[in-house]
Structure formats: C-alpha cells, structure tokens
C-alpha positions as CSV (number, residue, x, y, z in Angstrom):
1,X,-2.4,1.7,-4.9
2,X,-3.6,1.8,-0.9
3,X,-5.5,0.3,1.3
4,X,-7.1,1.9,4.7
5,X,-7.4,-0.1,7.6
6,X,-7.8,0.1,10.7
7,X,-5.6,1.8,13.1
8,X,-5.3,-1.3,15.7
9,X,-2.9,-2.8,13.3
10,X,-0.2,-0.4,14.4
11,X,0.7,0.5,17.5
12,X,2.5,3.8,16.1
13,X,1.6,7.2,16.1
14,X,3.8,8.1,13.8
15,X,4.3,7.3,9.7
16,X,6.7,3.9,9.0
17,X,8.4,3.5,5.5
18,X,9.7,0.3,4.7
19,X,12.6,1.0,2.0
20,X,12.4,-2.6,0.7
21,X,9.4,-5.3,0.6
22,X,10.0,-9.1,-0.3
23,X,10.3,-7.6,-4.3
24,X,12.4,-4.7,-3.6
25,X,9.4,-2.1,-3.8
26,X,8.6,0.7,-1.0
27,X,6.0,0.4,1.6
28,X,4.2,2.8,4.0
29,X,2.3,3.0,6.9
30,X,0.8,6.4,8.0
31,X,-1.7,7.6,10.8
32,X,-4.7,9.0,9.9
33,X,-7.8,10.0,12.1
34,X,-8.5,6.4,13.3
35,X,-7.2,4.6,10.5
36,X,-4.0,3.7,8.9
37,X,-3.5,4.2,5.1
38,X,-0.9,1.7,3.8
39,X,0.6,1.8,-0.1
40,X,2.6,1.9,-2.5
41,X,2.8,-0.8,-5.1
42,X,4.5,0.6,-8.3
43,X,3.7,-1.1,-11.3
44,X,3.8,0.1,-15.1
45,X,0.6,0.7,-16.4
46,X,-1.0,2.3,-19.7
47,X,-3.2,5.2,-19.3
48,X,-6.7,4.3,-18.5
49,X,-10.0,6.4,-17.9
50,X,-10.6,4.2,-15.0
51,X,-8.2,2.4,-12.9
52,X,-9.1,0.1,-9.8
53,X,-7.2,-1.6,-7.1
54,X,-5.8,-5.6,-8.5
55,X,-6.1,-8.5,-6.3
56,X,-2.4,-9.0,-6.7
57,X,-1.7,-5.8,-5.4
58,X,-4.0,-6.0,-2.7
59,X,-2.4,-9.2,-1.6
60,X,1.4,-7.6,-2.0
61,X,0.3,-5.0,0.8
62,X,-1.4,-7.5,3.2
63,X,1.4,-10.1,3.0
64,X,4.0,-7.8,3.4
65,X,2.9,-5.6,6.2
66,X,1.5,-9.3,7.9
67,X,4.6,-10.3,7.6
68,X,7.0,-6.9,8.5
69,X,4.5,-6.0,11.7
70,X,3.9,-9.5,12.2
71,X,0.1,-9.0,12.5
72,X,-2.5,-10.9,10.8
73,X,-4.5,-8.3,8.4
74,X,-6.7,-10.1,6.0
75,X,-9.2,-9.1,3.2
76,X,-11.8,-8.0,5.6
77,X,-10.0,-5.9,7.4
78,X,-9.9,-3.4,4.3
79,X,-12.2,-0.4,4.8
80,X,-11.2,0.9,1.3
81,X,-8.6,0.7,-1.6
82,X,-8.1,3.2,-4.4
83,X,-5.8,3.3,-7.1
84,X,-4.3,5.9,-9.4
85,X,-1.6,6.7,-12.2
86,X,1.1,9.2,-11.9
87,X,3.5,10.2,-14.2
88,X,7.2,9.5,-13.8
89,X,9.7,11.5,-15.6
90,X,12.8,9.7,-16.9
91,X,15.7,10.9,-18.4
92,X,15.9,9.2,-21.7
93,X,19.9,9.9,-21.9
C-alpha cells in the first residue's frame, strides 16, 4: 500500500527507509516530482480481482511517518493511495 503526499512534509531530497515502524514493518519515503510517495504496509492477503487501500493501513502510514518526522500529516493531506498484491516466494524447507 502507498500514499502520495505532498512534498512539504519532507524536507529531503533524497529517499528515507525506516527499517522498523512501531510493529516492526518497513517504511519509506521517496521524492518524486513535487510529491512524496510513502509505503509499505505488508499484510497477508488472498488474491482478489480488485484490491483497495484499508483505513487501517492508511492510518499505519500517517501515524508512523507523524510520528518518525514529527510532522502533522492527516487524511486530507492524501493526494492518492493505491494498493496491490505481490507474490512472495518462501522456501517451504
């Protein structure tokens, strides 16, 4: 899942990984034109024909870059969301 917002809420030119959020997941930031794309949240999921952005990952994202930039992004401040599934290949051994 990501978000794009806009690019005021980081004062960086260049991308920012955070290697551990408040549930141990990854979160980036990265430039791009005058925005700022800002993912990933993880999560199992079945295989669906269409798959949308949840509130509770929306609100991971926000809290967590609020709270690592110490900046106040809210809902509004969202100028799009999009969400996907990738496959992940385990080693069953």
């Amino acid at each position: 899942m990501h978000l794009t917002i806009n690019k005021q809420f980081t004062h960086h030119k260049y991308g920012i990984l955070f290697p551990k959020t408040s549930d141990g997941r990854v979160l980036f930031m990265l430039p791009w034109e005058h925005h700022c794309i800002v993912g990933t949240t993880d999560e199992h999921a079945s295989p669906k024909f269409s798959v949308k952005p949840s509130e509770k990952d929306i609100n991971f994202i926000l809290n967590n870059i609020s709270h690592s930039f110490n900046i106040n992004v809210q809902r509004e401040n969202i100028l799009s969301a999009w969400a996907g599934i990738r496959p992940l290949v385990k080693d069953q051994k």
